[in-house]
N, C-alpha and C positions, 0 to 999 in steps of 0.2 A: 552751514550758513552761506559757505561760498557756493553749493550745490543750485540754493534757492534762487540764489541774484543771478547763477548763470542763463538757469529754467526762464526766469522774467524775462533775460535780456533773450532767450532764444524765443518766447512767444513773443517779445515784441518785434523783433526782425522778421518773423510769419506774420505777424498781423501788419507787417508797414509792407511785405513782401506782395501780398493780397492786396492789398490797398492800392499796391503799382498795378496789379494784374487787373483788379479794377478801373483805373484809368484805362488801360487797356482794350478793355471791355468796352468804353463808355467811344473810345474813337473808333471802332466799328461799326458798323450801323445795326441796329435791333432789329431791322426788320428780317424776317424770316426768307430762304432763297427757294421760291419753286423748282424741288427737283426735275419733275417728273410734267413736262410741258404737253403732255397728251391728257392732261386728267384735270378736272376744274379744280382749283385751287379753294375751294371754301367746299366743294362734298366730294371730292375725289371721285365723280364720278370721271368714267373714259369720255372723250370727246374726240379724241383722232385729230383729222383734218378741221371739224367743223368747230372748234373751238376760237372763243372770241377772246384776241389781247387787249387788255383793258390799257388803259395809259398808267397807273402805276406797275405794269411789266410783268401784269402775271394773267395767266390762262382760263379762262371761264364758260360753263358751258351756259346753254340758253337762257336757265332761270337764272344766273346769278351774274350775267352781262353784265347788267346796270351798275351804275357806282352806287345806290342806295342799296344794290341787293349784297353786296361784296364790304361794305362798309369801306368804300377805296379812299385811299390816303393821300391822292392828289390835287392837287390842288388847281384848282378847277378858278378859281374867281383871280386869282396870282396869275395864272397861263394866261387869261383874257385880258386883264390889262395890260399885260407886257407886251402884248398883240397890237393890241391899239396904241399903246406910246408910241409904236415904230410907226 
């Protein structure tokens, strides 16, 4: 009996343990880090020198420049009126 209570209290300190690891997690940022700055980030193709930086900070080659073709995460309507307040 005292076996069972110990098992409990050792899954519950893993699951409250995870749960920190989780926070953890959650103050990192999710977005993913481009290793490899020579290759388009959405088909890995090479791109070398001629590759385009998009403004969310990652490398693209000709067809997937655009922010409708990358699905880009920046915020584009935010940057423009902060422009104009100034």
């Amino acid at each position: 009996d005292g076996e069972g209570g110990g098992a409990d209290s050792a899954s519950a300190s893993a699951s409250a343990s995870a749960a920190a690891g989780d926070g953890e997690g959650n103050e990192t940022p999710s977005r993913p880090v481009q290793k490899n700055r020579k290759r388009c980030f959405k088909c890995r193709k090479k791109v070398g020198l001629t590759g385009f930086r998009c403004r969310c900070d990652y490398v693209f080659c000709g067809l997937h420049r655009y922010a409708d073709a990358h699905e880009c995460d920046f915020d584009y309507v935010a940057h423009d009126r902060d422009i104009l307040s100034k």
